[in-house]
N, C-alpha and C positions, 0 to 999 in steps of 0.2 A: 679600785680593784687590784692595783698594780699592788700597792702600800699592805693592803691585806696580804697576798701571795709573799712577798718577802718574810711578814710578822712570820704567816704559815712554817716557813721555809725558815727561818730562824727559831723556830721554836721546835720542828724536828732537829735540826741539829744540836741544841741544846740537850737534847739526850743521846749524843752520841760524843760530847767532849770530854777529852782526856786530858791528861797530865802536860804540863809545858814542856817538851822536853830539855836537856843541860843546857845545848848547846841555842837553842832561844831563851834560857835566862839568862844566859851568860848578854846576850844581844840586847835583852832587855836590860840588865842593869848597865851595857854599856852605854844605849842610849836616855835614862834615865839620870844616870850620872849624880847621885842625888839620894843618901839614905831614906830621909823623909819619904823621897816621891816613892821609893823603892817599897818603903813600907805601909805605905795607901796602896801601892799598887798588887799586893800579895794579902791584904785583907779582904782582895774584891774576891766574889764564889770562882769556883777553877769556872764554870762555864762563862762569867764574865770577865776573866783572864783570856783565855782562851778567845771569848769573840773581839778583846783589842788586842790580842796578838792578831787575828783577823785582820781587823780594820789599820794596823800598823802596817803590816804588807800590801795591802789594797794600796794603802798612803802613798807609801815607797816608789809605788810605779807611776807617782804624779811629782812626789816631791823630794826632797832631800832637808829640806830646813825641818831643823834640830829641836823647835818648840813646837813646829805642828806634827813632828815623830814622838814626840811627848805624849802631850796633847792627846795622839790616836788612843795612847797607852791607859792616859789617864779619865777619858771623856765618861767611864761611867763606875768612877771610885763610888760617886752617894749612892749606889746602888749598894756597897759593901757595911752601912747600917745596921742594914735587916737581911733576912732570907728570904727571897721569892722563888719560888720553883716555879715552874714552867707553865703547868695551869693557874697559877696565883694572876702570872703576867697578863699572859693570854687574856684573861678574866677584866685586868686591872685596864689594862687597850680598850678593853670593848665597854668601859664602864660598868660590866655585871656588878666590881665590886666597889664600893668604895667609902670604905673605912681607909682612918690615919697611915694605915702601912698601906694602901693602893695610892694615898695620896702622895706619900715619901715616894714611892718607886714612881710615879709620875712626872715628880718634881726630883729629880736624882741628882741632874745639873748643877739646879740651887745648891742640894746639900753639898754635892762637890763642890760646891766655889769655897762655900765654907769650911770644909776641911781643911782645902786647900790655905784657906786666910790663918786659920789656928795653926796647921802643921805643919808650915812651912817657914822659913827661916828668909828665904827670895820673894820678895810682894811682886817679882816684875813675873814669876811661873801665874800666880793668882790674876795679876793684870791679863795675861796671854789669852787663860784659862778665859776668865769673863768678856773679854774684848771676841775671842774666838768661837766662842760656843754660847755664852749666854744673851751677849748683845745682839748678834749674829754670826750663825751659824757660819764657821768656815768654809769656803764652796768645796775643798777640794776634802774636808771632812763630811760635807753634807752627801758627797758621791761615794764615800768608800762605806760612811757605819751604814751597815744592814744585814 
């Protein structure tokens, strides 16, 4: 019930996200550090910019280390594929749908890894990435995305 009430609860705020503003890009590309990651990171929808601008502040008040402030930024680049708007999502959670694109936006992780392995120039971001979220889930990323 808990896991529903959050989806809920992130899926009204997903129509109320706005623009990043300068002085969080400016933040963002300081801790990105990194064109490549810069530019996965700006292909994702403003609403999934905006919720790991989220989960990047959430992060902040646990951590400090420099690849899991990445990491917050980057945890749902394979989302940036396709477009899913808000009832696709909603829909795609609950199983209503599932066709190839409910199955990509499921599996979003995966495609991130693999982005990450093509578009990147560093394997130890892609190591982090997999080591952190695909093998197991970060604890202190598993408390902040929601």
């Amino acid at each position: 019930m808990n896991e529903l009430f959050l989806k809920a609860k992130r899926a009204i705020r997903f129509l109320f996200y706005k623009d990043i503003s300068i002085v969080d890009q400016i933040r963002i590309s300081k801790i990105l550090d990194n064109e490549q990651l810069e530019q996965l990171f700006w292909k994702m929808s403003k609403a999934d910019r905006h919720h790991s601008l989220e989960v990047l502040e959430r992060t902040m008040k646990y951590s400090n280390n420099e690849d899991l402030l990445k990491l917050s930024l980057l945890h749902d680049i394979g989302k940036s594929i396709s477009e899913y708007n808000w009832l696709f999502r909603i829909m795609a959670e609950l199983k209503l749908v599932t066709n190839r694109k409910a199955f990509d936006y499921l599996n979003h992780e995966d495609i991130g890894y693999d982005l990450l392995k093509e578009n990147i120039d560093n394997p130890d971001i892609s190591k982090y990435y997999f080591d952190n979220l695909l093998t197991e889930k970060n604890e202190i990323l598993d408390k902040t995305d929601f």
